[in-house]
Chimera marker file (.cmm) of the C-alpha trace (Angstrom):
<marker_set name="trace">
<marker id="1" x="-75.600" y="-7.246" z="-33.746" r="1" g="1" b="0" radius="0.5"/>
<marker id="2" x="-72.894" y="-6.594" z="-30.781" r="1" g="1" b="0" radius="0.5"/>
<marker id="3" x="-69.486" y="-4.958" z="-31.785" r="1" g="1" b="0" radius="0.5"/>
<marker id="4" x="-66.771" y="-7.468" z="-31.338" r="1" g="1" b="0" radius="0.5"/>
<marker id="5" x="-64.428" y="-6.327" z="-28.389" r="1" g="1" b="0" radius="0.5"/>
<marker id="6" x="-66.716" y="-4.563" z="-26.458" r="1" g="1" b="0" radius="0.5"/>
<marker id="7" x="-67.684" y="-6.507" z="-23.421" r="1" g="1" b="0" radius="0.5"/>
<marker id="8" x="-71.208" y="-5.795" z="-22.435" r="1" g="1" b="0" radius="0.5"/>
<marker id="9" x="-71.505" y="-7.738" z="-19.034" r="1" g="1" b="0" radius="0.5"/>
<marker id="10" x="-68.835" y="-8.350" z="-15.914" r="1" g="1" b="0" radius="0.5"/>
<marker id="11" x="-68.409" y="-12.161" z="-17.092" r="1" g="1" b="0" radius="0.5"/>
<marker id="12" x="-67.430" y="-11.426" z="-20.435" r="1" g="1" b="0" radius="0.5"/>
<marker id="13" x="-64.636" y="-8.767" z="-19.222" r="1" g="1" b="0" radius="0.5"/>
<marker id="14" x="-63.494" y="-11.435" z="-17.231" r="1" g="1" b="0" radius="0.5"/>
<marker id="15" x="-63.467" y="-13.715" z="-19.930" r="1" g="1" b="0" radius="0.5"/>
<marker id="16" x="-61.842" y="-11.682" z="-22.408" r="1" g="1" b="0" radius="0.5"/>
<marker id="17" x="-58.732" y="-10.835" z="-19.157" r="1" g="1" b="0" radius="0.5"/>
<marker id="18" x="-58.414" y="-13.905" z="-19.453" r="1" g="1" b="0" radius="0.5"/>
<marker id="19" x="-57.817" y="-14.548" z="-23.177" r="1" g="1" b="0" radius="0.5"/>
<marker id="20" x="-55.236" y="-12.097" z="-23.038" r="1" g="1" b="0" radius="0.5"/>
<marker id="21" x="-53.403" y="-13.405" z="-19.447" r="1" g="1" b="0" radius="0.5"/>
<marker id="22" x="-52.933" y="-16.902" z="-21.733" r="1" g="1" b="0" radius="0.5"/>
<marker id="23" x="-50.939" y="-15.217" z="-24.504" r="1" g="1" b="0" radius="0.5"/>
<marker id="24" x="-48.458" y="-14.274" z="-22.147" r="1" g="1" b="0" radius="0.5"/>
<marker id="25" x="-48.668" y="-15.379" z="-18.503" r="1" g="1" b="0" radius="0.5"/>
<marker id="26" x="-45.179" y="-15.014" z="-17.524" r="1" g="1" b="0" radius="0.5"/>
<marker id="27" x="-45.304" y="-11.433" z="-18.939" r="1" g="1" b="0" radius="0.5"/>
<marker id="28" x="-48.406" y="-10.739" z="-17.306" r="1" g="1" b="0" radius="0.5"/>
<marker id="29" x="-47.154" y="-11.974" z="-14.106" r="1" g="1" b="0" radius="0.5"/>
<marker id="30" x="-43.901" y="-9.941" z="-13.924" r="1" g="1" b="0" radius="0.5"/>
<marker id="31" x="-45.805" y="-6.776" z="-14.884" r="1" g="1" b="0" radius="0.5"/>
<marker id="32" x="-47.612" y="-7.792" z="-12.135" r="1" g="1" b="0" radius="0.5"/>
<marker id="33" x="-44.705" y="-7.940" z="-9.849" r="1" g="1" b="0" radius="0.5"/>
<marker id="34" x="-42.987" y="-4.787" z="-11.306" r="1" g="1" b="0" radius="0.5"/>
<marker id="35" x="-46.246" y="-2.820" z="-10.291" r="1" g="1" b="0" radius="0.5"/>
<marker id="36" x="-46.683" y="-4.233" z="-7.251" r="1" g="1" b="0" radius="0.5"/>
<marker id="37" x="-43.086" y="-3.487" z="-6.268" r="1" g="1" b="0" radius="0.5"/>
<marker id="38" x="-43.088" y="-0.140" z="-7.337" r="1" g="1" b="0" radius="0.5"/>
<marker id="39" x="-46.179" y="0.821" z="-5.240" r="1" g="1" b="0" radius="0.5"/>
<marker id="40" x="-44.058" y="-0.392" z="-1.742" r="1" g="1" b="0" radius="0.5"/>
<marker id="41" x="-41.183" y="2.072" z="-2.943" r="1" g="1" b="0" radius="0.5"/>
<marker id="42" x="-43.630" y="4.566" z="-3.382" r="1" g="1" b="0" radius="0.5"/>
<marker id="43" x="-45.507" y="4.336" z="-0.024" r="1" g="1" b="0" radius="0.5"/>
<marker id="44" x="-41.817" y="3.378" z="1.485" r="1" g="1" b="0" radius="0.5"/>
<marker id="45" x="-39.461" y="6.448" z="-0.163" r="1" g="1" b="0" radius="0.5"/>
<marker id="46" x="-40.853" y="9.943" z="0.904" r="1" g="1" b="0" radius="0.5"/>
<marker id="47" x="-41.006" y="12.058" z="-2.237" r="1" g="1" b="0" radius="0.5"/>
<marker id="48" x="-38.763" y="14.658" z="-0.794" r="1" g="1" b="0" radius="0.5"/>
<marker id="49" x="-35.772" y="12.643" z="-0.156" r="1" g="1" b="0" radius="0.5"/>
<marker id="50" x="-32.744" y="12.241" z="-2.073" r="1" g="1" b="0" radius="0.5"/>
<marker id="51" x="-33.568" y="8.815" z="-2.763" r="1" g="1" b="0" radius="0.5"/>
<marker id="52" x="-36.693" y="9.685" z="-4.484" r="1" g="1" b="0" radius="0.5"/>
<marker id="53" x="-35.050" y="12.108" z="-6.627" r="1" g="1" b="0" radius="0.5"/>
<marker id="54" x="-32.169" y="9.778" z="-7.605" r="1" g="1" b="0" radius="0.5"/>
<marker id="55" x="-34.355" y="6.678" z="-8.576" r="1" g="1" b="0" radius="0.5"/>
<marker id="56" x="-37.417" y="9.343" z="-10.431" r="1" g="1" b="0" radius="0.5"/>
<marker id="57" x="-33.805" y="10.733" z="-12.514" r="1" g="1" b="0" radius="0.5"/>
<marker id="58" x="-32.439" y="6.773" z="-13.633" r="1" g="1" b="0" radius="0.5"/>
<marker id="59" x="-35.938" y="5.968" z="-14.431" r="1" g="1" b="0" radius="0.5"/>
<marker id="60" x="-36.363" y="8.628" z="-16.953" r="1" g="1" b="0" radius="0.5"/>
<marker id="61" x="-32.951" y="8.116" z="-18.133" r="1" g="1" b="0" radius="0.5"/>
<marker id="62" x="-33.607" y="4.522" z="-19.045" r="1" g="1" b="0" radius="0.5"/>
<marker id="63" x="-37.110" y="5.360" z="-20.064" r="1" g="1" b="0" radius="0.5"/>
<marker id="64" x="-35.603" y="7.951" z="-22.640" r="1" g="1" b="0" radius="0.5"/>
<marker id="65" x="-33.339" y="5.346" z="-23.508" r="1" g="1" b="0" radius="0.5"/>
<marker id="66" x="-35.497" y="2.851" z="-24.653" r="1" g="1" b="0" radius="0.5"/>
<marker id="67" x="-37.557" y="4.943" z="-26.818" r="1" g="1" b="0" radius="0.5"/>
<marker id="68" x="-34.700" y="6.450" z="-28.553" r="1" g="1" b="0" radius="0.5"/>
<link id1="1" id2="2" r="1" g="1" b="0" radius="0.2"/>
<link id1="2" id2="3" r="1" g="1" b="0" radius="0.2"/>
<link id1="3" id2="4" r="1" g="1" b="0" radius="0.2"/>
<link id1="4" id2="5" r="1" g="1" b="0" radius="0.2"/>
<link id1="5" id2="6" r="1" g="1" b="0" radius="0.2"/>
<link id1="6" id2="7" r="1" g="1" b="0" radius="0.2"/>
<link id1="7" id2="8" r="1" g="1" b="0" radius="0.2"/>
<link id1="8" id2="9" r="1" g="1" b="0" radius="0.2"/>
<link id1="9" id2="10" r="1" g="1" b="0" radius="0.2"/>
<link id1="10" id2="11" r="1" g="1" b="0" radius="0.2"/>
<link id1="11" id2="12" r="1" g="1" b="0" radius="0.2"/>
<link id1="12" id2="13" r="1" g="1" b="0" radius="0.2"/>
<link id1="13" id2="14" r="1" g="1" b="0" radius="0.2"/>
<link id1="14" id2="15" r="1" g="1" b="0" radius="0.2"/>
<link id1="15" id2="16" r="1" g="1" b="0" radius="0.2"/>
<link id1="16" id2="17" r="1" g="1" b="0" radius="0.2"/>
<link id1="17" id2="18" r="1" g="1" b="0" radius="0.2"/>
<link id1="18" id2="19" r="1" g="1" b="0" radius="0.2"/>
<link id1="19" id2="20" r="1" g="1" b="0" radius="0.2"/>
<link id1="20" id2="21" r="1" g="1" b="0" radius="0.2"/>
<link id1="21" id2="22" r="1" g="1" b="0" radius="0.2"/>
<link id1="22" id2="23" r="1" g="1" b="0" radius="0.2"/>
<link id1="23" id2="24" r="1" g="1" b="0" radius="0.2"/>
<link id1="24" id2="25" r="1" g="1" b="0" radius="0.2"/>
<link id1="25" id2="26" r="1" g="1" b="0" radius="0.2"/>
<link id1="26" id2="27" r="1" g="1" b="0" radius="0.2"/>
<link id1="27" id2="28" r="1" g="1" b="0" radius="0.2"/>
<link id1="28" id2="29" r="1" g="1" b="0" radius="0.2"/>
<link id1="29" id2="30" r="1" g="1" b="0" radius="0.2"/>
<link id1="30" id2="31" r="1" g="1" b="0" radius="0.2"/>
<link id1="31" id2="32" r="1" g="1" b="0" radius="0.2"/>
<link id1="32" id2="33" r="1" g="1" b="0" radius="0.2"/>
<link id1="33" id2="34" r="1" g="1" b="0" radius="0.2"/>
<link id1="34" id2="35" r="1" g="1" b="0" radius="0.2"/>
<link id1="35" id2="36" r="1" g="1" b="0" radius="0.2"/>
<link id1="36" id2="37" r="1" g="1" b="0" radius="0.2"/>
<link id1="37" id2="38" r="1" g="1" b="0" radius="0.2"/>
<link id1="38" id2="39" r="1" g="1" b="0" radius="0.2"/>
<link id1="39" id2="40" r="1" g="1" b="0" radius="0.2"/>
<link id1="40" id2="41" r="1" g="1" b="0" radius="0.2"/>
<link id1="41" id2="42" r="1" g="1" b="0" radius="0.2"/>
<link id1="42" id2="43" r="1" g="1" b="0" radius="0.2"/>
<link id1="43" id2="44" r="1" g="1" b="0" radius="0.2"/>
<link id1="44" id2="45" r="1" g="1" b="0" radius="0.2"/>
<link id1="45" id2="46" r="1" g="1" b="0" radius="0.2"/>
<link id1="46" id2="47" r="1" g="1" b="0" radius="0.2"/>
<link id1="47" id2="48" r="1" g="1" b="0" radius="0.2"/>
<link id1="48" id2="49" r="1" g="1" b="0" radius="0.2"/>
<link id1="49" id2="50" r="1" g="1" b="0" radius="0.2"/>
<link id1="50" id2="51" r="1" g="1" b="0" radius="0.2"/>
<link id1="51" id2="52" r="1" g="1" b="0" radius="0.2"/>
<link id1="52" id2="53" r="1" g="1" b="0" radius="0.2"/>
<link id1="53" id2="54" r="1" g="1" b="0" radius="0.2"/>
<link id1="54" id2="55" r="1" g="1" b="0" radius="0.2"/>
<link id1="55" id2="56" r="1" g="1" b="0" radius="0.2"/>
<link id1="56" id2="57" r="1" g="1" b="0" radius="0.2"/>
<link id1="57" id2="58" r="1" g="1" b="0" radius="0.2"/>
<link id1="58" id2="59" r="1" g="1" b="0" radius="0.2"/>
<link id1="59" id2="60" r="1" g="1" b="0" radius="0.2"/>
<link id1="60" id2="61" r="1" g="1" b="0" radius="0.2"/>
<link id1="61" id2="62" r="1" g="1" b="0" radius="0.2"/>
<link id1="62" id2="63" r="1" g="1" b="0" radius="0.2"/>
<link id1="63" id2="64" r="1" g="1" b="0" radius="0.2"/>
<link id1="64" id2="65" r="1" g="1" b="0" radius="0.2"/>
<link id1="65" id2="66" r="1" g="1" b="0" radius="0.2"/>
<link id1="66" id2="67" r="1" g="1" b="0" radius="0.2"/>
<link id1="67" id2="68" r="1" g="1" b="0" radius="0.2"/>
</marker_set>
């Protein structure tokens, strides 16, 4: 008997992305967009710059925020 959860082939992987894209498409789609948008900084801002420092020190600001 197979374990529930564990997909054993490529099609049910696929399948079971797709179960969990349907609870929340619009969620999936901006994490989507929020990843995809933070890879262009990254390849865009060098990591010496100012710029780079500033935006790495708000993001762990409002990441320490939001787990506080």
């Amino acid at each position: 008997m197979r374990t529930m959860g564990v997909p054993k082939t490529k099609r049910e992987l696929i399948t079971y992305f797709g179960h969990y894209y349907m609870r929340d498409p619009i969620a999936h789609s901006l994490k989507g967009l929020a990843d995809g948008s933070e890879m262009v900084l990254r390849r865009v801002i060098p990591e010496d710059s100012a710029m780079f420092r500033l935006a790495k020190r708000t993001y762990y600001a409002c990441a320490a925020r939001t787990k506080a």
